[in-house]
N, C-alpha and C positions, 0 to 999 in steps of 0.2 A: 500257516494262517497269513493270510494277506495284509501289509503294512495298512495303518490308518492313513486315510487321504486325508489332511486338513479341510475344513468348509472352506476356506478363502484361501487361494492361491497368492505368493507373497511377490511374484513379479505382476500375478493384475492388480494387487494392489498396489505398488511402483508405479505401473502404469497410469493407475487412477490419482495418484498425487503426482506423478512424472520428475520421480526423482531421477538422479545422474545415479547416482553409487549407496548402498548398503553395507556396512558390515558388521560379521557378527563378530562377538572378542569371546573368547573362553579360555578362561587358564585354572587347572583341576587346583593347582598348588596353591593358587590366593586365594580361589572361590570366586572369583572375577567372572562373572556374566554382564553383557553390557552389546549396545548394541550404538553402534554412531552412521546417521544416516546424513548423506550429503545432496540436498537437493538441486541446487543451481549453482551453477558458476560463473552466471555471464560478468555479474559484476566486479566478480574480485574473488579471491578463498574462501570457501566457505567457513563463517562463521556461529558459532553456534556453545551454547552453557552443556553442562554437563549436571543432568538429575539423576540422585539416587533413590530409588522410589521400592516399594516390598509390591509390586505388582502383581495382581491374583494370578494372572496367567505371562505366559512369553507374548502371546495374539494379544492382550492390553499393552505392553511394553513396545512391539512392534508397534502398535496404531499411533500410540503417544509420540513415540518418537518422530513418525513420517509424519505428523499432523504439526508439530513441533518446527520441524524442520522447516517446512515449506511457509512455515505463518514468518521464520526468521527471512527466509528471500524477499519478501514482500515486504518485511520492517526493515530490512536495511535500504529496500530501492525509495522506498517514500522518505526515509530517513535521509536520504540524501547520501551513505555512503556509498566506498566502492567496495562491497564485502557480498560475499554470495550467501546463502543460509544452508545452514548445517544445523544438526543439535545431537546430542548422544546421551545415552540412557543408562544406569549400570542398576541390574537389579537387585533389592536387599536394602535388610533394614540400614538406615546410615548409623542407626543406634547401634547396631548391634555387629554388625557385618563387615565395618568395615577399619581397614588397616592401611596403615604405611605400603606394605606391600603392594596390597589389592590397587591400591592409586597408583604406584610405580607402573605396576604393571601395565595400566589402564594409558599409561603415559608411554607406553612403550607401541602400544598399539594407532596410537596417533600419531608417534613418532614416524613409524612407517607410512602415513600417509603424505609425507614427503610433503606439509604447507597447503595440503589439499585442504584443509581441516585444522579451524583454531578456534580451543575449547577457553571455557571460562565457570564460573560457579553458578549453582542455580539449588532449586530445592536438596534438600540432604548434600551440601558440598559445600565448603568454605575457603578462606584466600588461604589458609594451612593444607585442605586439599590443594589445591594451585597449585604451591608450595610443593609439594610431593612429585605431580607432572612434571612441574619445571625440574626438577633434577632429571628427567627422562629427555623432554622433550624443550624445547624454544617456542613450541607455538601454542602457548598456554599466554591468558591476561588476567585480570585480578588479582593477581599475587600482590602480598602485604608493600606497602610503602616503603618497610625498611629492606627493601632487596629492590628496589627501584623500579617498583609497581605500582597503580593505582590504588590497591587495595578494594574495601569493601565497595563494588558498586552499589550498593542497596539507596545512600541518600539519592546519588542522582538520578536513580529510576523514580525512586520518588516524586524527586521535582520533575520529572517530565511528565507523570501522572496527574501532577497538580498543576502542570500548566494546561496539560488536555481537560480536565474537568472545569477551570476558569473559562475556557474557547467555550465548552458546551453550556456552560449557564451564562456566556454572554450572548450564545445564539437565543436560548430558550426565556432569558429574562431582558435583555438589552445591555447589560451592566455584570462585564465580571470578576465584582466584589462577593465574595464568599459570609459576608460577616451577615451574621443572623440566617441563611440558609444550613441545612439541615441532612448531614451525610453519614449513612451507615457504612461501617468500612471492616468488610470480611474478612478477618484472616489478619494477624498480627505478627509476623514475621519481620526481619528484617525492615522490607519493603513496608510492608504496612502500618508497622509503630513509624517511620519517618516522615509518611503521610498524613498519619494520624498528627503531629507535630506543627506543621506543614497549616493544614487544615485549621488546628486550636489557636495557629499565632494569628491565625485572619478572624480571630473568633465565629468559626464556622459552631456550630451544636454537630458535635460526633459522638455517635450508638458506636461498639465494637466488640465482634463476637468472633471467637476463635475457638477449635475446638481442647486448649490448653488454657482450663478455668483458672489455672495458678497466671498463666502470663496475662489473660484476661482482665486480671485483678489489678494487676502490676502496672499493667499500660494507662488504665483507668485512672488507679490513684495518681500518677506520676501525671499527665496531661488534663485531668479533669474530664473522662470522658466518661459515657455510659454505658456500663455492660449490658450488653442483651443476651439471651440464650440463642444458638444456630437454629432452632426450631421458630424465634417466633421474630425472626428478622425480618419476612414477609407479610410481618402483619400491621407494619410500622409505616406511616404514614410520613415519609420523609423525603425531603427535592431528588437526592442523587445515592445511590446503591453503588457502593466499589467495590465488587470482587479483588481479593487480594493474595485467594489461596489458590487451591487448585481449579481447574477450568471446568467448565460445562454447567455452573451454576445457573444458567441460562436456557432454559429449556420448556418443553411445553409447558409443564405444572407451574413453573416457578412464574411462566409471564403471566399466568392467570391470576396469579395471587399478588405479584408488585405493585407497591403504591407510589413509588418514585416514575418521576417523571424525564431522570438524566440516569443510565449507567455507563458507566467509566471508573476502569479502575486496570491493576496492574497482572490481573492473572492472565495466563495466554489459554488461547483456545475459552474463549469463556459460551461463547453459547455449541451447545451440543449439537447441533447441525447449523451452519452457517446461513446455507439457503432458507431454508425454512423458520427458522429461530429468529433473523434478521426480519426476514418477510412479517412475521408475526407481532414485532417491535415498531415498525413503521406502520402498520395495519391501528395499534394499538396508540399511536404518537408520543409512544417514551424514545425522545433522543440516545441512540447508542455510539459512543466511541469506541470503536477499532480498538481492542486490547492492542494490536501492533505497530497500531500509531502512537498510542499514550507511553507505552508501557516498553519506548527505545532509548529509554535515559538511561538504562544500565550497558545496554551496546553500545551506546555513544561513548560512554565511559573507557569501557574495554577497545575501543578503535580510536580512540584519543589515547590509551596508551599504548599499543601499536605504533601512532603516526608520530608521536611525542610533541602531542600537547600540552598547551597549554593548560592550568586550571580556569583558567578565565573562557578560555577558547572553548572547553567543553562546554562550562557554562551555558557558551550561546549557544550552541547545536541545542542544546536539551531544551533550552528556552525557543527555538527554533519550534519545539512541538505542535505551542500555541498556533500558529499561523498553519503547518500542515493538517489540524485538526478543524480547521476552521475553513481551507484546502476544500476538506473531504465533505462536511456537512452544505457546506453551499453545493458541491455539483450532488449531494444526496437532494439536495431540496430540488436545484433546479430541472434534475431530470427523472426526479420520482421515483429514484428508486433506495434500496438501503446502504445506509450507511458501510457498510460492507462490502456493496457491490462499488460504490462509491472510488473506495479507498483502494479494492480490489486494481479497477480501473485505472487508476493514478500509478500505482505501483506497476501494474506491467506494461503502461507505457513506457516508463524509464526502461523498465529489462532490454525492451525491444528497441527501441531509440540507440541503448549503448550498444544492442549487439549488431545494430548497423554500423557503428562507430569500427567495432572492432572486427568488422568482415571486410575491411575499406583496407587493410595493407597486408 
């Protein structure tokens, strides 16, 4: 009987995001599946978080990861630094699946990519994961503070999220002062109770719906905000919608139903097709930020502890956002097209820029 052919060939899909390198990890003994994709390197090593996710299939885990990857080259080039985008992926519940081991191991395999490749934490991973790499490997970031790490990026993703939503409602309002405006904010994680914080000191009115009704509860009481249900967040009539969890909440249904008129927030990959979903946004005149514009305060984090920053120095990089997001929405306005194609634009000028830099000796 004849092998099955996959429907989608995994070098044209390579092709079609134009990564550099692939690879897959397997080790039977920790249960370690995982896959780290390295898309650019003109800037620098690629950089890139490491998610543990219970993916339906491997063809989800592969797409997530190369769409991952190449949205980091474009967040580090607008970002300003010199770091190429990478991202990796290891499949399995983090509840349930995963071990000391299984991280070692996973540390071992980046190991061998000889600095080609420097991981840091992101959904299902934490600076104790780090923590585990780092005994394998040196080219891990986030590890806790008491091992002479930055620790948890999650505040300062935060504030660079809340510097890009402040740029989009001073474009869309004139003035951006958050107090008495009105933002629903997806996804309570990490990232998103810091925002939610963030948001309540400016006495913004924050809605916040997650799909963990116990932490739901918790973030509410504690900040004074409003729980909603995940089903009736689009029925809400409110300035700005922050995706905070996972990506693609951005999609045909969901723009038909939005009643915010700003989204920005810190998930990556947030609308489901780029071209089309962006198109649909500017057609409809809801201001969108670049999830990889707002959402580089946790890289800047992780690349301030690389370069051995400053805390202040980071600070400004993250605060730096404001002005890149505001960058992007002026050449979206002045040449009509989206916010996406926008930033698109901005970012692979620098790529090309530096790699005339570095064809010169």
């Amino acid at each position: 009987m004849p092998a099955q052919q996959p429907t989608t060939s995994i070098f044209n899909q390579l092709d079609v995001f134009g990564h550099k390198k692939v690879v897959f990890c397997s080790d039977p003994d920790t249960g370690l599946r995982a896959i780290i994709a390295i898309h650019d390197t003109t800037l620098g090593p690629a950089f890139g978080s490491t998610r543990m996710w219970a993916y339906k299939t491997e063809g989800d885990a592969l797409n997530d990861v190369l769409r991952l990857s190449k949205s980091m080259t474009y967040k580090c080039a607008i970002a300003g630094l010199n770091m190429g985008g990478g991202y990796s992926v290891i499949i399995g519940d983090s509840r349930k699946d995963k071990t000391e081991a299984l991280m070692r191991k996973f540390g071992r395999y980046i190991k061998n990519l000889n600095g080609e490749f420097i991981t840091s934490e992101d959904v299902g991973t934490n600076p104790r994961d780090m923590e585990y790499i780092r005994m394998e490997t040196q080219h891990v970031t986030g590890i806790p503070e008491s091992l002479g790490g930055s620790g948890d990026p999650a505040p300062i993703a935060a504030k660079g999220v809340f510097m890009g939503i402040k740029a989009c409602v001073k474009e869309q309002f004139g003035s951006d002062s958050l107090t008495g405006k009105s933002v629903i904010v997806q996804g309570i994680g990490h990232v998103g109770e810091s925002l939610v914080k963030l948001l309540r000191d400016e006495n913004a009115k924050v809605y916040i719906s997650d799909i963990n009704d116990e932490r739901t509860r918790q973030v509410s009481k504690k900040y004074g905000a409003e729980a909603v249900s995940n089903n009736s967040i689009f029925d809400i009539d409110a300035d700005i919608y922050s995706p905070c969890a996972l990506g693609a909440t951005i999609n045909t249904e969901t723009i038909k139903k939005i009643k915010c008129g700003i989204i920005a927030g810190s998930a990556n990959n947030q609308l489901q097709d780029e071209q089309e979903h962006g198109k649909m946004l500017l057609d409809k005149g809801i201001l969108f930020a670049p999830d990889y514009v707002i959402n580089a305060g946790g890289i800047i984090n992780c690349y301030s502890e690389l370069m051995g920053f400053s805390k202040k120095r980071t600070m400004q990089l993250t605060e730096n956002i404001y002005e890149a997001t505001r960058n992007v929405l002026k050449l979206s306005k002045l040449e009509s097209i989206s916010t996406t194609d926008a930033a698109n634009k901005i970012a692979e000028k620098r790529i090309a820029d530096i790699k005339k830099v570095k064809s010169t000796y």
